[in-house]
C-alpha positions as CSV (number, residue, x, y, z in Angstrom):
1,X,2.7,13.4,-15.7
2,X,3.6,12.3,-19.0
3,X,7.5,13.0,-18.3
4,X,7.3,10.4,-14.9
5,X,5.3,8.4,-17.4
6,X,8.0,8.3,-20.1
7,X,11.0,7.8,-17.3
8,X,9.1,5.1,-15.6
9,X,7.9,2.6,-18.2
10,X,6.5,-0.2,-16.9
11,X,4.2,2.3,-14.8
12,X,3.6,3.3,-18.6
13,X,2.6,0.0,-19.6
14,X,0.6,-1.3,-16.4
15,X,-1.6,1.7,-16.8
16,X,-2.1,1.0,-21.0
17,X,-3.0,-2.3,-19.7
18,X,-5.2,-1.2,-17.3
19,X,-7.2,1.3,-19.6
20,X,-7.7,-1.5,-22.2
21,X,-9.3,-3.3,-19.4
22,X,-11.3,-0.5,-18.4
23,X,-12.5,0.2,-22.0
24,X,-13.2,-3.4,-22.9
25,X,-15.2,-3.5,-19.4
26,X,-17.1,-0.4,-18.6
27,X,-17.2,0.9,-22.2
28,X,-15.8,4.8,-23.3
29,X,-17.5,6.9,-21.3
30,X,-17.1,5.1,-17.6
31,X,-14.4,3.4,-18.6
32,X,-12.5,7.2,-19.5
33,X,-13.8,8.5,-15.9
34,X,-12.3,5.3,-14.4
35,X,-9.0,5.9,-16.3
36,X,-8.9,9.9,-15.7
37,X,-9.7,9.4,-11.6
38,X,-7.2,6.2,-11.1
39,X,-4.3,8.9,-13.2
40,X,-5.0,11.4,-10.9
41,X,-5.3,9.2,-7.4
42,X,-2.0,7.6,-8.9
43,X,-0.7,11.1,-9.2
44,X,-1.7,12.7,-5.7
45,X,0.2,9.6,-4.1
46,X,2.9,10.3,-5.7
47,X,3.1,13.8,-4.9
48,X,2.7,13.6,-1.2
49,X,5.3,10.1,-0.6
50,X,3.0,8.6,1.9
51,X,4.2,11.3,4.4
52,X,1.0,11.6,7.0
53,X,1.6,15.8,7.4
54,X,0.9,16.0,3.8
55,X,-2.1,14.1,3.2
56,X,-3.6,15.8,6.3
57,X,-3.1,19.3,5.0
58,X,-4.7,18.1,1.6
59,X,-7.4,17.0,3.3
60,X,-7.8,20.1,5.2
61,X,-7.3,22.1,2.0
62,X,-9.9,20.1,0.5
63,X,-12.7,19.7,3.8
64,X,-14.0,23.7,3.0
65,X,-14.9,23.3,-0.9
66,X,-16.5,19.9,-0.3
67,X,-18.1,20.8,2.7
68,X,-19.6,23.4,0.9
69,X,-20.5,21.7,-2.5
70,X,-22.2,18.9,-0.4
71,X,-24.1,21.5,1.2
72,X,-25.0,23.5,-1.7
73,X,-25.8,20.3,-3.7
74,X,-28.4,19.8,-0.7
75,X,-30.3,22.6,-1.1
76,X,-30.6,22.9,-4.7
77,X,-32.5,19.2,-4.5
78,X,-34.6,20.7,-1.5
């Protein structure tokens, strides 16, 4: 990350910007988790180009273990 960071510098800046906004509005703590899930969304678009194929077999990658922390999260509460 930090080498597409460094080759691509305003991306570099927007995204300073952007966590001095977050921090200055949500405070350290949210405003961190805001910062570390908007790298890693920004991140996981990049690696997949928009192409359809790829964010379908991420998804379907992803449907099991979610599936089955939802469920899991269920019945511990029950």
């Amino acid at each position: 990350m930090w080498q597409q960071c460094w080759a691509q510098k305003p991306r570099f800046i927007v995204l300073a910007l952007f966590a001095g906004a977050t921090f200055w509005e949500f405070g350290w703590s949210n405003g961190l988790i805001l910062i570390v899930d908007t790298v890693v969304f920004l991140e996981f678009s990049d690696c997949i180009g928009g192409d359809a194929v790829k964010l379908g077999r991420a998804a379907h990658d992803l449907l099991a273990p979610a599936a089955y922390l939802f469920t899991g999260s269920v019945l511990v509460f029950c």
